[in-house]
C-alpha positions in Angstrom: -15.9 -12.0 -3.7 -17.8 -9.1 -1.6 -18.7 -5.8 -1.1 -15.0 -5.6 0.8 -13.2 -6.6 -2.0 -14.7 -4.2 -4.1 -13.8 -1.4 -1.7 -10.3 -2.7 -1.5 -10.1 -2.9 -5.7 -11.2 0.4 -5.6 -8.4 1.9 -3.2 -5.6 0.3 -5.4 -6.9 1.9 -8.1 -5.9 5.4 -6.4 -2.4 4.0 -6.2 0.5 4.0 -8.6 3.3 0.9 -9.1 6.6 2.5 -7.5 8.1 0.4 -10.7 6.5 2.0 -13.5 4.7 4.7 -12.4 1.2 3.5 -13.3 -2.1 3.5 -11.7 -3.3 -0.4 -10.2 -6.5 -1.1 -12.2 -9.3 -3.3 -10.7 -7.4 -6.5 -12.5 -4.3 -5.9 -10.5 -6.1 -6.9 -7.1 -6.5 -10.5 -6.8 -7.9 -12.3 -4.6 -6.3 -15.1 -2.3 -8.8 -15.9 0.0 -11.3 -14.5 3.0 -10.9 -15.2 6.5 -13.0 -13.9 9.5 -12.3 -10.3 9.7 -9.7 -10.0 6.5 -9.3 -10.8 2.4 -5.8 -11.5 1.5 -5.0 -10.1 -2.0 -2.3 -10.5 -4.6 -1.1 -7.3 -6.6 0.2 -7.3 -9.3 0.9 -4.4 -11.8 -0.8 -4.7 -15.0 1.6 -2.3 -17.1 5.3 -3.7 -16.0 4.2 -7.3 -15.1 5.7 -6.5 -11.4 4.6 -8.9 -8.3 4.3 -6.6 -5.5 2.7 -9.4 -3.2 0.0 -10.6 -1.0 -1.8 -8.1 1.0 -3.4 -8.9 4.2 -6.5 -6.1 4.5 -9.6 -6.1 7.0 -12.3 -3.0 6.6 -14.9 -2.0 9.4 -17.9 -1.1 7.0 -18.9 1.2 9.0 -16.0 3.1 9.8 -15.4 2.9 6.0 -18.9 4.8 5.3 -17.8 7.3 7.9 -14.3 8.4 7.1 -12.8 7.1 3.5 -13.8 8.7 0.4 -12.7 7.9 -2.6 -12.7 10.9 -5.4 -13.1 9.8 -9.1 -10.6 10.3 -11.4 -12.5 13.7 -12.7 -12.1 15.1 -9.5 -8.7 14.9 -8.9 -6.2 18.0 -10.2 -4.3 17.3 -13.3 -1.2 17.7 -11.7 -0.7 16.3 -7.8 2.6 17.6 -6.1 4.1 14.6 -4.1 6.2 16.0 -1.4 8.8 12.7 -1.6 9.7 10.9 -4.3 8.6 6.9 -4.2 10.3 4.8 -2.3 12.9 2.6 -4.1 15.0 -0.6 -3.6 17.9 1.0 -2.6 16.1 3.0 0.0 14.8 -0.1 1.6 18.6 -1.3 1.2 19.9 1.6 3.0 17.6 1.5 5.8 17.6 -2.5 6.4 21.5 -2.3 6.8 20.8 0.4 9.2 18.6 -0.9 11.7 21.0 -3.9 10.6 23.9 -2.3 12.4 22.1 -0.7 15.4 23.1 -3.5 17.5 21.0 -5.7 20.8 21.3 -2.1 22.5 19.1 -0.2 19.9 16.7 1.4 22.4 19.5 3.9 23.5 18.5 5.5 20.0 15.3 6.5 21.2 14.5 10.0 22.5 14.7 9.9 26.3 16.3 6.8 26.5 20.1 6.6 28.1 
């Protein structure tokens, strides 16, 4: 597709399937189409077959160059401590019933709000 697509493969690739665990490879990014300032992407996970869904991503280039590095898979550490474990269905369960049952008066719930 482009040079953008390529970078966006590449940053899936340092991502793992909350399903099975696995790291993306390149294959799992595919894409959709380009528009103007974004490329819309379908990933799926090549190991357990799992849709995760379109993707709507835009990169600035240059800001790109200036700030994201990726590190190849020699220089990572063997072992990476994760401070949370993945997210999971039921989490996303639990939290859409709550901000389910917040209620039109919500904002009260905010810091500094009465």
């Amino acid at each position: 597709m482009d040079q953008n697509f390529e970078l966006i493969r590449k940053f899936f690739e340092n991502l793992k399937c909350s399903c099975c665990d696995n790291f993306f490879s390149k294959d799992s990014v595919e894409p959709v189409r380009k528009e103007e300032n974004n490329v819309i992407v379908r990933i799926t996970c090549l190991h357990c077959g799992k849709n995760l869904g379109l993707a709507i991503l835009g990169i600035d280039t240059k800001e790109y160059k200036n700030s994201l590095k990726f590190q190849e898979a020699d220089d990572l550490p063997e072992e990476m401590d994760m401070p949370y474990d993945p997210i999971t269905y039921e989490d996303v369960a639990q939290a859409h019933n709550f901000f389910s049952e917040l209620g039109a008066d919500w904002m009260k719930h905010l810091p500094g709000r009465e």
